[in-house]
Biopython code that builds the backbone (N, CA, C, O; Angstrom):
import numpy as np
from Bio.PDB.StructureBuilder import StructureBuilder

atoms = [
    (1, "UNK", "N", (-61.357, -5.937, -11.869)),
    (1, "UNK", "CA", (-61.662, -7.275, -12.341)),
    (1, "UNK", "C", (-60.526, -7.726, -13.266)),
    (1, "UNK", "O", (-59.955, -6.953, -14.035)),
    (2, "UNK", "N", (-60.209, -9.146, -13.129)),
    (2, "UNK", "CA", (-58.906, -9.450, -14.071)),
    (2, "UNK", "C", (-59.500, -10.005, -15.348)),
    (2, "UNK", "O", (-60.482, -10.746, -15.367)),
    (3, "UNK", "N", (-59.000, -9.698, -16.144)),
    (3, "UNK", "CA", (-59.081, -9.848, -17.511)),
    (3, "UNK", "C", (-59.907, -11.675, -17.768)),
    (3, "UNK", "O", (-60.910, -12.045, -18.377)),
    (4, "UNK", "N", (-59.121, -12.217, -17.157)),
    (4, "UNK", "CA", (-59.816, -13.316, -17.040)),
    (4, "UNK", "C", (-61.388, -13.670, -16.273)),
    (4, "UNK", "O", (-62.314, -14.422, -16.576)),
    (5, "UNK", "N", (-61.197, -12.918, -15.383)),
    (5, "UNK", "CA", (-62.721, -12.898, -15.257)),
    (5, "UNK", "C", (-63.966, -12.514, -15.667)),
    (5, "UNK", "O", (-65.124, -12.903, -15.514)),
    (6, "UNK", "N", (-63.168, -11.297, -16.452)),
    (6, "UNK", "CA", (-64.369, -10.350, -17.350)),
    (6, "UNK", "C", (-64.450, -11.524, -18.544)),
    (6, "UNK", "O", (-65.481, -11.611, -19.212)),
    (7, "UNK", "N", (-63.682, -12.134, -18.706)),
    (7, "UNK", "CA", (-63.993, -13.240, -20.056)),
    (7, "UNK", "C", (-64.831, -13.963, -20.203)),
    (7, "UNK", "O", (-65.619, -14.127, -21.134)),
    (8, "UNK", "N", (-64.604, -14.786, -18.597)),
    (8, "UNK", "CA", (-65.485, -16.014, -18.147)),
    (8, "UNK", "C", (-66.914, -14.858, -17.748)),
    (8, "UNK", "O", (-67.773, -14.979, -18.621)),
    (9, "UNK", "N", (-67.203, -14.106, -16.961)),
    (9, "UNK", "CA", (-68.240, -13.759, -16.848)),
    (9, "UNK", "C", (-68.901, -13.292, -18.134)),
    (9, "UNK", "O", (-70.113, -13.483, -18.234)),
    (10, "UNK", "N", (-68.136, -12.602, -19.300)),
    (10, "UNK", "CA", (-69.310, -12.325, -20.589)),
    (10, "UNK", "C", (-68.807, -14.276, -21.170)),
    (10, "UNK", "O", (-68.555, -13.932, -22.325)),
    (11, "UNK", "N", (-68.620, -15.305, -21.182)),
    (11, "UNK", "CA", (-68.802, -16.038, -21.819)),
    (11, "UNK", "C", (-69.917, -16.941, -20.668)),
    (11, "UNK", "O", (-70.594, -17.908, -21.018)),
    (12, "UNK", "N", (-69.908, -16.686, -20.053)),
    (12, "UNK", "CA", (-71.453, -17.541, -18.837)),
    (12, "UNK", "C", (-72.875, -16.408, -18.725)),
    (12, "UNK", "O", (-73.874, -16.580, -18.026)),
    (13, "UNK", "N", (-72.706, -15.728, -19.262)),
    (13, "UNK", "CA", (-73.556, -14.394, -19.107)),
    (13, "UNK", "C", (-74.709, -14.680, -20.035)),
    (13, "UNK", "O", (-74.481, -14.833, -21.235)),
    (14, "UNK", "N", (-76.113, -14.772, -19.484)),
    (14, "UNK", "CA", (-77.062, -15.182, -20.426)),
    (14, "UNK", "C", (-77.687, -14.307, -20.764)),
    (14, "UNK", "O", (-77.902, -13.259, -20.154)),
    (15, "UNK", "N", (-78.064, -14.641, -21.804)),
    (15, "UNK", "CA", (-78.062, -13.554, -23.283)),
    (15, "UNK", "C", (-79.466, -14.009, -24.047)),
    (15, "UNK", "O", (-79.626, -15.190, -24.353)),
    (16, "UNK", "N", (-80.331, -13.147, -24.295)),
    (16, "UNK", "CA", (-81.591, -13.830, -25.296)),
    (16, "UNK", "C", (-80.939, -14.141, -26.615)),
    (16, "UNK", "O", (-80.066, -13.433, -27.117)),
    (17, "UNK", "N", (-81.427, -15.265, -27.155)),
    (17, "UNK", "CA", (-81.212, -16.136, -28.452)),
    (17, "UNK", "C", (-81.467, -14.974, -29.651)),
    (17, "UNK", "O", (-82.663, -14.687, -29.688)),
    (18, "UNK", "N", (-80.995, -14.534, -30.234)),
    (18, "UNK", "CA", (-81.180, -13.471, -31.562)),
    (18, "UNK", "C", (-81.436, -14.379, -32.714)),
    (18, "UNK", "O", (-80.450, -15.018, -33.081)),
    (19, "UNK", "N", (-82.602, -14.584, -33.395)),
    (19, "UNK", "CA", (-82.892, -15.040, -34.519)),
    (19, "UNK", "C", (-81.664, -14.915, -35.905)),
    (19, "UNK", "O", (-81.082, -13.931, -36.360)),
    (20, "UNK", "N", (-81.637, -15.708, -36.111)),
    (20, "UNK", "CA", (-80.269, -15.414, -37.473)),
    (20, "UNK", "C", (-81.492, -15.150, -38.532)),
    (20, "UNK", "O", (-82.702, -15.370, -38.575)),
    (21, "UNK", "N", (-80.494, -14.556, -39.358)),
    (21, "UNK", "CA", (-81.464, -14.472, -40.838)),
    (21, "UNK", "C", (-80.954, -15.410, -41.889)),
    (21, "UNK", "O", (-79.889, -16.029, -41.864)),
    (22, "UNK", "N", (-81.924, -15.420, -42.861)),
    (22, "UNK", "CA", (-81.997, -16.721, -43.305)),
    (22, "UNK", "C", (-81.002, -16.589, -44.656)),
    (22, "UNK", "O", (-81.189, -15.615, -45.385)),
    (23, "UNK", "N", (-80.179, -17.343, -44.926)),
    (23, "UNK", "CA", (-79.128, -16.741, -45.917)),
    (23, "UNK", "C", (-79.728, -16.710, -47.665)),
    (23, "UNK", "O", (-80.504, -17.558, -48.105)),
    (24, "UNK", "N", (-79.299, -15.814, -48.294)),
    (24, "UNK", "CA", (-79.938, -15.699, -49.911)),
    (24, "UNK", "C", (-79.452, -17.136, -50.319)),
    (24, "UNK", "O", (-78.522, -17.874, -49.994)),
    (25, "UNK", "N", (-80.502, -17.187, -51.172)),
    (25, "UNK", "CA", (-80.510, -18.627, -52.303)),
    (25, "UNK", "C", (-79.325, -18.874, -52.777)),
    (25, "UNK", "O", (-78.682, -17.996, -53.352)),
    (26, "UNK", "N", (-78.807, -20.272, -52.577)),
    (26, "UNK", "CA", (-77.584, -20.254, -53.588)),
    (26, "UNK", "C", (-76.611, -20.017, -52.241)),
    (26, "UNK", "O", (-75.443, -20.082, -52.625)),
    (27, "UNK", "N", (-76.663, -19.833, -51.195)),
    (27, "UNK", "CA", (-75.533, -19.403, -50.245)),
    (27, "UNK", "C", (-75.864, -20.512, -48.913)),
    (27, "UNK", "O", (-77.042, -20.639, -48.578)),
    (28, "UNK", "N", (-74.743, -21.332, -48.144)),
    (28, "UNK", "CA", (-75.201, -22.274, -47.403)),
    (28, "UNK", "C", (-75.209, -21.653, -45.974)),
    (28, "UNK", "O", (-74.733, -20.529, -46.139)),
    (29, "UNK", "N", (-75.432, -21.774, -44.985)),
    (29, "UNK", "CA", (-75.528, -21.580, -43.776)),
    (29, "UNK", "C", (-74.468, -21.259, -43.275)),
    (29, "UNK", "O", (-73.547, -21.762, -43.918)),
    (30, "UNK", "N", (-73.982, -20.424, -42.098)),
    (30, "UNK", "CA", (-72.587, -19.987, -41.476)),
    (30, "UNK", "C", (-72.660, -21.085, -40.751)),
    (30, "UNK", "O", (-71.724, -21.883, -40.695)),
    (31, "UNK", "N", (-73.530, -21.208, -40.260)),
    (31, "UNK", "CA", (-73.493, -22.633, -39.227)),
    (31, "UNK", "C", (-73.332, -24.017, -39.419)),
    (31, "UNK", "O", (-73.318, -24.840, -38.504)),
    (32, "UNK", "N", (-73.228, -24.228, -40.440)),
    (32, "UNK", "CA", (-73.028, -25.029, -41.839)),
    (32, "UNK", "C", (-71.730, -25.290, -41.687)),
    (32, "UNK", "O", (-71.156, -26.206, -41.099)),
    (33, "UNK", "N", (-71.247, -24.157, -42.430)),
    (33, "UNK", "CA", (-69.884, -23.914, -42.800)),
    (33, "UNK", "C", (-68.942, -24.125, -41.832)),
    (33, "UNK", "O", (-67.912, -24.708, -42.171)),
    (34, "UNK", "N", (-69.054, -23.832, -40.890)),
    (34, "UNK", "CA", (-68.506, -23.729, -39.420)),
    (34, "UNK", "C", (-68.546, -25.367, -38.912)),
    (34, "UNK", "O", (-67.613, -25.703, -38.182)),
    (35, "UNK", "N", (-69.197, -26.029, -39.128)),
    (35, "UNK", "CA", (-69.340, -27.189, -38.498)),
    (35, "UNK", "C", (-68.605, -28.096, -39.373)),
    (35, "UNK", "O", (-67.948, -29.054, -38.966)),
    (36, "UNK", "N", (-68.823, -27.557, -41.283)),
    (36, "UNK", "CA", (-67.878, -28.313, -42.027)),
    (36, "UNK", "C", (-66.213, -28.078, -42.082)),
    (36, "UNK", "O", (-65.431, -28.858, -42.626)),
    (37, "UNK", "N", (-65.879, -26.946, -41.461)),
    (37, "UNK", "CA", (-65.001, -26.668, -41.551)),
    (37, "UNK", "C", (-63.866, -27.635, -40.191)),
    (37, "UNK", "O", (-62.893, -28.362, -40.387)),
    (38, "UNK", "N", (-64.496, -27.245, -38.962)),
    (38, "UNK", "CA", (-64.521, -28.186, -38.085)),
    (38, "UNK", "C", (-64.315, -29.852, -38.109)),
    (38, "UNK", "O", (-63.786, -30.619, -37.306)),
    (39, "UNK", "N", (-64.960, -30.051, -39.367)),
    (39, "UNK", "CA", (-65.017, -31.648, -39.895)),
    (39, "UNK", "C", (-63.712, -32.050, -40.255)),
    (39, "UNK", "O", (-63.073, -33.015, -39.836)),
    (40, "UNK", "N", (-63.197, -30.653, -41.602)),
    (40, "UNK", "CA", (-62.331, -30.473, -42.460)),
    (40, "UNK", "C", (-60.800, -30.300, -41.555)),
    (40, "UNK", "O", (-59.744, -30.762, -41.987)),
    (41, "UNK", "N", (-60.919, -29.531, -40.202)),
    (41, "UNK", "CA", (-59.714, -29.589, -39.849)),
    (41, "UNK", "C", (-59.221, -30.991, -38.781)),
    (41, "UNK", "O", (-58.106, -31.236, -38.319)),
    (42, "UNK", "N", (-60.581, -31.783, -38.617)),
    (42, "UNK", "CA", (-60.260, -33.189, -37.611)),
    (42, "UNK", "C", (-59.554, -34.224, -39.191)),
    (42, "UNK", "O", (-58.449, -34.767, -39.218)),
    (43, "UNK", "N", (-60.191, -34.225, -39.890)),
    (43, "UNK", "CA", (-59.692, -34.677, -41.645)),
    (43, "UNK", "C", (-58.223, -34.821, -41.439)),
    (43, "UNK", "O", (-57.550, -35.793, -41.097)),
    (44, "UNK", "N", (-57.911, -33.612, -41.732)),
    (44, "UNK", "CA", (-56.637, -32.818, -42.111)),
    (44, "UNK", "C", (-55.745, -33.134, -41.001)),
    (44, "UNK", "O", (-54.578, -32.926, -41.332)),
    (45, "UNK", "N", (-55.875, -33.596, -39.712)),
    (45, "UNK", "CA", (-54.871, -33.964, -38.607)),
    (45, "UNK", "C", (-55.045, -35.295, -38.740)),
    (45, "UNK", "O", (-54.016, -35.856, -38.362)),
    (46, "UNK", "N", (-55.895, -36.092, -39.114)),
    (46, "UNK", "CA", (-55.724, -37.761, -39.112)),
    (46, "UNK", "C", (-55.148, -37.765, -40.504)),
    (46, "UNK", "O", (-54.569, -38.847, -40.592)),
    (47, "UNK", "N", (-54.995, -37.023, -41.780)),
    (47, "UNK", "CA", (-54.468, -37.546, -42.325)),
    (47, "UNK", "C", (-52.738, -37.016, -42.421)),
    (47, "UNK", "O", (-51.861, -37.378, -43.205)),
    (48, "UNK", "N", (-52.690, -35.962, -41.213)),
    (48, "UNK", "CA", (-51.252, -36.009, -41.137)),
    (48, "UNK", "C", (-50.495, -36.898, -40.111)),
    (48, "UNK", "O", (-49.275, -37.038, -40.023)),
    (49, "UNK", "N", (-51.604, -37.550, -39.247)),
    (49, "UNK", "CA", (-50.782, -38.759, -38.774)),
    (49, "UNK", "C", (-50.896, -39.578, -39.280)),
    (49, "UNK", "O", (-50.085, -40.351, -38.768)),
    (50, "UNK", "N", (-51.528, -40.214, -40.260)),
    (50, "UNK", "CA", (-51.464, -41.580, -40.841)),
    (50, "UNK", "C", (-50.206, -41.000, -41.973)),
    (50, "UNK", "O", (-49.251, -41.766, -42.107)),
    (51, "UNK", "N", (-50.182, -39.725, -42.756)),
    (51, "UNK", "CA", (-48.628, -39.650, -43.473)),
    (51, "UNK", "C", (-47.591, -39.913, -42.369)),
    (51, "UNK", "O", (-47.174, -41.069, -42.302)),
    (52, "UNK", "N", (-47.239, -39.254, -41.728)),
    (52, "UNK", "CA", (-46.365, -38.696, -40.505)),
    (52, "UNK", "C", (-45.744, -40.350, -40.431)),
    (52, "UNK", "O", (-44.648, -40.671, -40.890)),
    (53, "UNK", "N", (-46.610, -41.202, -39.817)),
    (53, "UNK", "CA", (-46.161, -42.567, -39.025)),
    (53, "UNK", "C", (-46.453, -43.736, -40.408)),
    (53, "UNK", "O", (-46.322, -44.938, -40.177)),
    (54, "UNK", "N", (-46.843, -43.262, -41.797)),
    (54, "UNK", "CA", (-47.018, -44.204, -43.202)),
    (54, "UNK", "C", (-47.598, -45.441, -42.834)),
    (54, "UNK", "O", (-47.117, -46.565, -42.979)),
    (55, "UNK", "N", (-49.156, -44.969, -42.131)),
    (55, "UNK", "CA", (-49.860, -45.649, -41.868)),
    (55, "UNK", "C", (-51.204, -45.899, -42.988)),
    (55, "UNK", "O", (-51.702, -44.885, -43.477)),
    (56, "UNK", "N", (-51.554, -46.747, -43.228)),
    (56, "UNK", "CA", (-52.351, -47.463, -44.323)),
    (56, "UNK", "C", (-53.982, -46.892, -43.710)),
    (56, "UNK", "O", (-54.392, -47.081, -42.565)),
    (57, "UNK", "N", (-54.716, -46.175, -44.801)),
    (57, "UNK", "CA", (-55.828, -45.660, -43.569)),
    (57, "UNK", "C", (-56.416, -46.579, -43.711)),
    (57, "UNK", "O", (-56.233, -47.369, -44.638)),
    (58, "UNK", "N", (-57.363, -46.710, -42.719)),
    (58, "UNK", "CA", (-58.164, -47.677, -42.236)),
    (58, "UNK", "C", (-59.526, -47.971, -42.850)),
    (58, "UNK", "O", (-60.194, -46.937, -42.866)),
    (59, "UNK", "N", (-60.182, -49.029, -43.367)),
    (59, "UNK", "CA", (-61.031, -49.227, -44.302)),
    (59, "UNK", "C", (-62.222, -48.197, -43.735)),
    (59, "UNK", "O", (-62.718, -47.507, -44.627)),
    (60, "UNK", "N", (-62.676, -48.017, -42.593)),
    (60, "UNK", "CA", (-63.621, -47.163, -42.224)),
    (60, "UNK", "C", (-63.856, -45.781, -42.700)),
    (60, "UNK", "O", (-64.893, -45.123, -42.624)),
    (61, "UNK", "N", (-62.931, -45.521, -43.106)),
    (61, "UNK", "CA", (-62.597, -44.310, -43.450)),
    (61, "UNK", "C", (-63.238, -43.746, -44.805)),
    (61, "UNK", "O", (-63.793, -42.647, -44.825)),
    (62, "UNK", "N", (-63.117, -44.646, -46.051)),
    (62, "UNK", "CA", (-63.668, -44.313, -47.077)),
    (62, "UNK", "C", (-65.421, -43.724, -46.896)),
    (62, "UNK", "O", (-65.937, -42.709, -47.364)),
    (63, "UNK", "N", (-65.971, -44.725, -46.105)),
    (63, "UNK", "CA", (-67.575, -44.937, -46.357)),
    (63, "UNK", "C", (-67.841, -43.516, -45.439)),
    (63, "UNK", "O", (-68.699, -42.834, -46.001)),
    (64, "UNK", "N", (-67.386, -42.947, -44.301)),
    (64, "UNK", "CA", (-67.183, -41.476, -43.895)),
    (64, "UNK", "C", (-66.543, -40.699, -44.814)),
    (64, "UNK", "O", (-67.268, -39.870, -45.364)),
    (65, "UNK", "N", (-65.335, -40.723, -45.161)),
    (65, "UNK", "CA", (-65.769, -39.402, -46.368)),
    (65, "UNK", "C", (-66.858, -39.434, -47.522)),
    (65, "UNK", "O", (-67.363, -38.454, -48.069)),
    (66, "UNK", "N", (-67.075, -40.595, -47.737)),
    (66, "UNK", "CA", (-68.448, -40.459, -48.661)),
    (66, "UNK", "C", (-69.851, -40.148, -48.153)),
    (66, "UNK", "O", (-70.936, -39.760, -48.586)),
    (67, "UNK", "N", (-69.252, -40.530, -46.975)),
    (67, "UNK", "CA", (-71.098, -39.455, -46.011)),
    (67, "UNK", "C", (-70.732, -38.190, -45.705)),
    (67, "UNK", "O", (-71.806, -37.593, -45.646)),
    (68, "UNK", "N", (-69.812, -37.374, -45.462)),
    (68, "UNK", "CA", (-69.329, -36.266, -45.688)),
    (68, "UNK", "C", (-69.773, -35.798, -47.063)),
    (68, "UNK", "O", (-70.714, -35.005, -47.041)),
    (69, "UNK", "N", (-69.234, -36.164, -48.389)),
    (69, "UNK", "CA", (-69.605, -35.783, -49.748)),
    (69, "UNK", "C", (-70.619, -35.667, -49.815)),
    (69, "UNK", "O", (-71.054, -34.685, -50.416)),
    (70, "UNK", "N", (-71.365, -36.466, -49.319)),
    (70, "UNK", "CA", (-72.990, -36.714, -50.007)),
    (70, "UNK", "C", (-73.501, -35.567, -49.052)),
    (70, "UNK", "O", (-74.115, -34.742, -49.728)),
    (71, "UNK", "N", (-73.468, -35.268, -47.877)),
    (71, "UNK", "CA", (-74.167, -34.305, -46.728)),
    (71, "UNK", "C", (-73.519, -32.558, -47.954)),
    (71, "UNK", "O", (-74.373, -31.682, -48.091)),
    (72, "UNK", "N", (-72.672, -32.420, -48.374)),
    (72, "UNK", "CA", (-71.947, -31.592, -48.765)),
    (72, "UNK", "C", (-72.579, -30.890, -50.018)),
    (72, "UNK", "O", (-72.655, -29.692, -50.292)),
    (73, "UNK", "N", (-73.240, -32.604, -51.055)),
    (73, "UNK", "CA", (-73.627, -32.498, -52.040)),
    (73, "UNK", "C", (-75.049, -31.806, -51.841)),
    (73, "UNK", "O", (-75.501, -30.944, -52.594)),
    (74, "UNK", "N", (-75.545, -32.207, -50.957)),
    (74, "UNK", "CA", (-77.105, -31.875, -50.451)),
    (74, "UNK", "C", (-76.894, -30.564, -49.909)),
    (74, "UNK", "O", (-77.602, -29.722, -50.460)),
    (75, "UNK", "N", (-76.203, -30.155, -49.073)),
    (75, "UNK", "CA", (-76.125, -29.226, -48.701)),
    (75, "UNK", "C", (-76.428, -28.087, -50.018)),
    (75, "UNK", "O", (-77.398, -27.338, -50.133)),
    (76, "UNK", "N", (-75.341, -28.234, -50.871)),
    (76, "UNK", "CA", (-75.206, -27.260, -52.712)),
    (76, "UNK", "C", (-76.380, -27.254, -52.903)),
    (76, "UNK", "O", (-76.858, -26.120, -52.918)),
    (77, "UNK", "N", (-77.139, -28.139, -53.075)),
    (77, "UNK", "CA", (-78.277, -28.536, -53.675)),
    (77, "UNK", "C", (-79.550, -27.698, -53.265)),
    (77, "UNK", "O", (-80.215, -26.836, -53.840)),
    (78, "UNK", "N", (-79.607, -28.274, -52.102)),
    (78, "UNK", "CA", (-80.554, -27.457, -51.572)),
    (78, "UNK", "C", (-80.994, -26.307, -51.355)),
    (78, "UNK", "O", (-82.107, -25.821, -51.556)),
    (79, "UNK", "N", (-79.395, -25.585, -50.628)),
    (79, "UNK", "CA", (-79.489, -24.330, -50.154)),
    (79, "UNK", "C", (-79.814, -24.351, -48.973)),
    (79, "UNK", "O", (-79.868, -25.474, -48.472)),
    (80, "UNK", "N", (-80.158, -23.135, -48.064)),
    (80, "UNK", "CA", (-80.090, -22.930, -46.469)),
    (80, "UNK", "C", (-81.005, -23.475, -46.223)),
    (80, "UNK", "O", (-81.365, -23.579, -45.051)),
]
sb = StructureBuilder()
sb.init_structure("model")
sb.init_model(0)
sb.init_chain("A")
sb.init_seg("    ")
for serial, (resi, resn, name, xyz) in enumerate(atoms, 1):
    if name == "N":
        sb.init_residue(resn, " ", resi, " ")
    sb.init_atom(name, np.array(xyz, "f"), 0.0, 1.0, " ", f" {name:<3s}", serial, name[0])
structure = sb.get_structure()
């Protein structure tokens, strides 16, 4: 079997759902994190093309990072 196939077959290969455990108080979700981080690196490439080409960001932009903050803030807050 070529390497590539053994890949695609364990990544299509169905698998029972394993319960995650629930993270200690005070600590946010991996799945969380992972999705903010994800957020953080689409961020981080629009704002190296708006430096890159000294483009003026676009008014839309503020009122999304402030729904970002606030999801972020809640997130602390809450916990998992």
């Amino acid at each position: 079997m070529q390497p590539v196939d053994f890949g695609r077959a364990q990544l299509l290969a169905e698998r029972p759902v394993r319960a995650r455990h629930r993270a200690a108080p005070g600590h946010l979700d991996p799945l969380f994190l992972a999705h903010l981080s994800r957020i953080g690196n689409n961020l981080n490439q629009i704002a190296r093309r708006l430096n890159e080409f000294k483009i003026v960001p676009p008014s839309a932009l503020e009122p999304l990072l402030e729904a970002i903050r606030e999801i972020i803030r809640k997130a602390s807050a809450d916990g998992p």
